[in-house]
Backbone bond lengths (Angstrom), bond angles and torsions (degrees), N, CA, C in turn:
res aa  C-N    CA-C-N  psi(-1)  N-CA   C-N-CA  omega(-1)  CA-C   N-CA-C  phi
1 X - - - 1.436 - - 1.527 110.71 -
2 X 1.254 103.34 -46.48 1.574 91.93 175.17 1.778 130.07 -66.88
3 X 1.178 114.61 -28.94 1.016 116.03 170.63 2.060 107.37 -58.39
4 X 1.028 105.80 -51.19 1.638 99.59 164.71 1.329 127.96 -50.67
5 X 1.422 90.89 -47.43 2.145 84.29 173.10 1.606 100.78 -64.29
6 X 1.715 122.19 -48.35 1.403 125.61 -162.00 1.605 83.69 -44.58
7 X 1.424 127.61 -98.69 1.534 139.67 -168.68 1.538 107.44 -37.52
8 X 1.368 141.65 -27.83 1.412 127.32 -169.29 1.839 74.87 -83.70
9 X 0.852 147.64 -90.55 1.702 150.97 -159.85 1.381 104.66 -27.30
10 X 1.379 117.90 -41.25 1.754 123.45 175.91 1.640 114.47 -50.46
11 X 1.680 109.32 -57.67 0.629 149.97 162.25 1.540 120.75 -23.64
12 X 1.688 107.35 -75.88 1.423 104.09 176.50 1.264 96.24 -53.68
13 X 1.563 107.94 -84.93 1.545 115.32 -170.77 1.479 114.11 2.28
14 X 1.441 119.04 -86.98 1.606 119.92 164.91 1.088 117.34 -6.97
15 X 1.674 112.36 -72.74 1.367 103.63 -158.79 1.865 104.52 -77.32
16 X 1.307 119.54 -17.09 1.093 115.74 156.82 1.610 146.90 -60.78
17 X 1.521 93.15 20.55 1.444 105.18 -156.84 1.686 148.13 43.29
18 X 1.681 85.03 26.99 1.344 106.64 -168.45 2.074 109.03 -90.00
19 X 1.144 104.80 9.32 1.316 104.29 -177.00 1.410 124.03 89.95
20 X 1.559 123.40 171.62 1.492 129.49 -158.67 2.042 84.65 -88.81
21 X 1.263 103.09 155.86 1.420 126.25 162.56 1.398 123.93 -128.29
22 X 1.347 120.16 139.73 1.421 133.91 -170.28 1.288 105.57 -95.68
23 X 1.420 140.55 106.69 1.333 144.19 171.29 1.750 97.04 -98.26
24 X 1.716 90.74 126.65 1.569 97.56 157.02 1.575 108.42 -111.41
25 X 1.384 89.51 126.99 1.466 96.88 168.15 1.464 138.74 -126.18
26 X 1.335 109.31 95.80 1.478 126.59 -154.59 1.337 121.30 -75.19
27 X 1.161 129.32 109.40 1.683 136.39 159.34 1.370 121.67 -117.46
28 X 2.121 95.47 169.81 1.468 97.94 161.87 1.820 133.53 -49.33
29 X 0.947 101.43 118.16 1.668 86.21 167.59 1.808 117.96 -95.29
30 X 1.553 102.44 101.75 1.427 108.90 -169.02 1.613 99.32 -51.90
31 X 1.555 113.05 -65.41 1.260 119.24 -167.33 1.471 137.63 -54.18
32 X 1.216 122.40 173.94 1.503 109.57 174.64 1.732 124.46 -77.59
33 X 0.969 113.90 155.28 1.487 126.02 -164.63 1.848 96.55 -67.75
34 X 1.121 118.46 -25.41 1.572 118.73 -147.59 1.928 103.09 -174.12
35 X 1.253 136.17 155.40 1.182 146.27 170.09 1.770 94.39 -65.69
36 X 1.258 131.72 -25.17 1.100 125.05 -172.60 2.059 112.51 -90.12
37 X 1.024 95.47 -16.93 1.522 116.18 -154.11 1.711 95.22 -72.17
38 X 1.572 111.43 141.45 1.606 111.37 -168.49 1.872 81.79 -124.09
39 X 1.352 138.16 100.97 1.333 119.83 169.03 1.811 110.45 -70.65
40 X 1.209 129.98 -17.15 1.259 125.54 -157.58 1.562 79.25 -79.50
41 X 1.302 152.95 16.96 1.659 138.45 -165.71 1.432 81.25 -122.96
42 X 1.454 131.20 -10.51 1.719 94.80 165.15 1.789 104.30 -154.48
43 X 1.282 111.27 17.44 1.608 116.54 155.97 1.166 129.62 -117.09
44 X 1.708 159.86 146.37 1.080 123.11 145.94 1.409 135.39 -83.85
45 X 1.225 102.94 175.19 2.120 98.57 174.38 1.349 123.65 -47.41
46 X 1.270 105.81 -13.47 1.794 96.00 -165.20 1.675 100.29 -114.64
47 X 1.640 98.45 -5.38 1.824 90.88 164.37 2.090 106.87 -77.52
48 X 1.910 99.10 -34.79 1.393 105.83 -178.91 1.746 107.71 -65.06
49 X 0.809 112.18 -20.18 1.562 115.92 -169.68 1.480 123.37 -94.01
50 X 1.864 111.18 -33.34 1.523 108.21 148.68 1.788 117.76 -58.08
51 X 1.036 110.03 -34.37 1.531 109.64 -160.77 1.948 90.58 -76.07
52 X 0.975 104.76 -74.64 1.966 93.11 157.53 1.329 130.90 8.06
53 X 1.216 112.92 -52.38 1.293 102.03 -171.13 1.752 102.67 -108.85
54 X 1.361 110.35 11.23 1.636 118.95 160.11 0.841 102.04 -104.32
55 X 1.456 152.66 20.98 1.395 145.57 -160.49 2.106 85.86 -94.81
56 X 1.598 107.99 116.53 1.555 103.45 167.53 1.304 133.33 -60.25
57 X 1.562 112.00 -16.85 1.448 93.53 178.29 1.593 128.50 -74.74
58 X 1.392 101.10 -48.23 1.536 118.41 170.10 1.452 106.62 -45.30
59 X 1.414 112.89 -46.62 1.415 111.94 -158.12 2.003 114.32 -78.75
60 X 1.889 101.67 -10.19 1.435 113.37 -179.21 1.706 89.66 -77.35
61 X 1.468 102.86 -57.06 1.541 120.46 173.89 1.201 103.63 -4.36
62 X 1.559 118.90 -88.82 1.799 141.28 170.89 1.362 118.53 -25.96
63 X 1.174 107.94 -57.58 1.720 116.66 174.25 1.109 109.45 -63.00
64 X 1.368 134.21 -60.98 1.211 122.83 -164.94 1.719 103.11 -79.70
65 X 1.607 138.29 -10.02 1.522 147.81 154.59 1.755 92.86 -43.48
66 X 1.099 95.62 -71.06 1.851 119.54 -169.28 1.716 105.43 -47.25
67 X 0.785 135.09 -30.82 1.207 146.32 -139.04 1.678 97.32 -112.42
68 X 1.365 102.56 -40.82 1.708 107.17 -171.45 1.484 119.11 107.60
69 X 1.556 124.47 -4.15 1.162 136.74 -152.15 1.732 115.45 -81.71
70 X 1.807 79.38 -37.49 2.126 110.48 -171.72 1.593 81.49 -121.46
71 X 1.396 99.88 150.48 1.292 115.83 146.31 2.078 106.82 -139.95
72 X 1.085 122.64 -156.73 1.707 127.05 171.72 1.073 93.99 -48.75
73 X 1.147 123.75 -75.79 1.299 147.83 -159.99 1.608 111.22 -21.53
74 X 1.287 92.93 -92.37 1.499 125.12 162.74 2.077 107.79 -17.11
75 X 1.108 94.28 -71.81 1.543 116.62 -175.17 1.122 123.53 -70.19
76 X 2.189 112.21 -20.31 1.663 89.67 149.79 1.282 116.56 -86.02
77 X 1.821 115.88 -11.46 1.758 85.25 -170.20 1.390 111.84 -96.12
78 X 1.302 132.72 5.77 1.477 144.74 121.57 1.711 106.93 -15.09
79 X 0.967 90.02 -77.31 1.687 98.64 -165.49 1.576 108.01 -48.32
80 X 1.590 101.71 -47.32 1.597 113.14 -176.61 1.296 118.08 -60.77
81 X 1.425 110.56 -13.98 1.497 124.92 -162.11 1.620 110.17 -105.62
82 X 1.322 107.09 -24.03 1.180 127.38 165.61 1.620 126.34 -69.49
83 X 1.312 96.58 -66.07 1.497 100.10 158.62 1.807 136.58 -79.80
84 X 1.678 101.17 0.24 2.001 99.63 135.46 1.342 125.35 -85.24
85 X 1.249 105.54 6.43 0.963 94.55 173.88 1.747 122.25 -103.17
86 X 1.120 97.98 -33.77 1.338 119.32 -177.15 1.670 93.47 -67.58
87 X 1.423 120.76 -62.18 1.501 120.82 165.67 1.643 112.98 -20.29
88 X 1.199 101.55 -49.40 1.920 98.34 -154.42 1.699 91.88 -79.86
89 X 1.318 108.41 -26.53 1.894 115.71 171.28 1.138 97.89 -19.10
90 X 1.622 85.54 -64.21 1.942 95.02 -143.09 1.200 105.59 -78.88
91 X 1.546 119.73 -8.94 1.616 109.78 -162.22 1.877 80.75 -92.09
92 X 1.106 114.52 -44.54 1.605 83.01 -175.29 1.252 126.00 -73.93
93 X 1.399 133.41 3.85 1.469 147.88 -174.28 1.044 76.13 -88.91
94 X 1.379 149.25 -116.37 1.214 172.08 -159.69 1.515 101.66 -15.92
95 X 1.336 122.52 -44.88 1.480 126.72 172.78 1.847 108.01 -78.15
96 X 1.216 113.50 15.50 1.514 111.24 -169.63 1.867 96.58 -98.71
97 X 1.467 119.09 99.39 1.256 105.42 169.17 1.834 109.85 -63.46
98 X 0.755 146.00 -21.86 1.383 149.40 -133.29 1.486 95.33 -125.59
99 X 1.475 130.43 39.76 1.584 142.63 171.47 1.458 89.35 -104.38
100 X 1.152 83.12 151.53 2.400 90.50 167.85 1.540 89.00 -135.14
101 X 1.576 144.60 96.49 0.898 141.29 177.55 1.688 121.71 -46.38
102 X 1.435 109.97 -10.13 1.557 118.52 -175.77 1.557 97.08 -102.25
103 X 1.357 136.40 7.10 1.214 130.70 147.24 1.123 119.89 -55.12
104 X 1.546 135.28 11.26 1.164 127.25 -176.18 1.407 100.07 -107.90
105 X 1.184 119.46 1.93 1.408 128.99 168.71 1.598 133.32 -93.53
106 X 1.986 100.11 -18.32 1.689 90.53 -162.25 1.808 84.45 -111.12
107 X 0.923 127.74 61.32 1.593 128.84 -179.78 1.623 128.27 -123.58
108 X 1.949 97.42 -15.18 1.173 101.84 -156.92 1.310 118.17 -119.75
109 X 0.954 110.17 -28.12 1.840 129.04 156.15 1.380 133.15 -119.87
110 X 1.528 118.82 146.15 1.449 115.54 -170.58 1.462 94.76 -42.29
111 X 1.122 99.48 -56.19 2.040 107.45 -148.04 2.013 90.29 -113.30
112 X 1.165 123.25 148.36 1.382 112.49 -174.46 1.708 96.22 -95.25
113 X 1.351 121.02 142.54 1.407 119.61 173.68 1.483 112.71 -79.58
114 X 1.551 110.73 163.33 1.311 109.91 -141.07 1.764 110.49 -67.73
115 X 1.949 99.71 -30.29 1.548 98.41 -167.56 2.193 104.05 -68.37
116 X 1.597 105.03 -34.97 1.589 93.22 160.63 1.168 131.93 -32.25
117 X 1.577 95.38 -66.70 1.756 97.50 -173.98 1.950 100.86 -69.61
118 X 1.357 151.21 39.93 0.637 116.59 -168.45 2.010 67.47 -137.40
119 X 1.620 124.39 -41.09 1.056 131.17 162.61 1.705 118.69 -40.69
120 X 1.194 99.17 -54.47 2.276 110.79 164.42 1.522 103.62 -46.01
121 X 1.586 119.25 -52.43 1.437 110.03 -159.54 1.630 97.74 -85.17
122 X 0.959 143.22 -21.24 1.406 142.44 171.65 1.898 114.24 -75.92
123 X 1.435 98.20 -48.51 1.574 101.83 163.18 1.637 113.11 -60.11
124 X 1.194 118.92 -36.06 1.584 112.28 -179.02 1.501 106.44 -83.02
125 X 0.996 124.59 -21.00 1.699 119.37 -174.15 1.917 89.53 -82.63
126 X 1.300 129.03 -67.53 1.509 117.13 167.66 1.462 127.48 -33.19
127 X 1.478 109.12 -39.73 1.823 100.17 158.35 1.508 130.55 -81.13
128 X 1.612 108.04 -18.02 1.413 109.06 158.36 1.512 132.12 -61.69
129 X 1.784 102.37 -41.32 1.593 118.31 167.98 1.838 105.86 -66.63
130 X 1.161 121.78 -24.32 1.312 103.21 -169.39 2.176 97.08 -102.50
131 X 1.221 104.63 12.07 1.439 102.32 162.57 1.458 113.18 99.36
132 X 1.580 108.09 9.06 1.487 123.92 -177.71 1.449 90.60 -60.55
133 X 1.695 120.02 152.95 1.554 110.03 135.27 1.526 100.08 -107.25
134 X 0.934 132.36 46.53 1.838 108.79 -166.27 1.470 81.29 -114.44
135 X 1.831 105.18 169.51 1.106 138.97 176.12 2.142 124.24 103.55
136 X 1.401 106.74 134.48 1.090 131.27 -169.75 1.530 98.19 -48.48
């Protein structure tokens, strides 16, 4: 509920010409931080497993199951529809000659700190070995 009052208040404001608002909105993060990331080295399962069953999506999921709104049905071709879509993402990313994959580097700081630029020159030598030519 609060997140609704937080955003309905954002909301007027805006259209009231009262200016943009910054909502923080804080949750569990079930998942891992990184492909490298081990969470069982500093949580256990049953802290991951209360937060689980507060997790909002599943739990809108239920209500709107409960409600009559979703049934299977509904929610695989949702899903199916979701992931053509997400599919055709990648096929046109992937069809984008004009990506520089090390753009994921010059976005985030004035000046890049030193261990970045040292992460860029190791990420660009791995896209050079794998036959990339791209990058600044």
């Amino acid at each position: 509920m609060s997140v609704y009052v937080g955003t309905k208040e954002a909301v007027d404001r805006a259209k009231s010409d009262g200016g943009p608002t910054l909502i923080e909105a804080v949750t569990y993060r079930l998942g891992v931080h990184t492909t490298a990331d081990d969470p069982t080295k500093y949580r256990k399962n049953s802290e991951v497993e209360k937060w689980e069953k507060l997790e909002p999506i599943p739990r809108y999921r239920q209500y709107l199951v409960d409600r009559g709104f979703l049934d299977d049905k509904l929610i695989e071709e949702i899903e199916k529809d979701v992931l053509a879509e997400v599919a055709a993402a990648v096929e046109r990313y992937e069809a984008s000659r004009d990506v520089d994959p090390l753009d994921c580097f010059n976005y985030m700081y004035a000046e890049l700190p030193q261990e970045l630029i040292e992460q860029r020159e190791e990420f660009k030598a791995a896209l050079a070995k794998e036959g990339f030519g791209l990058g600044h």
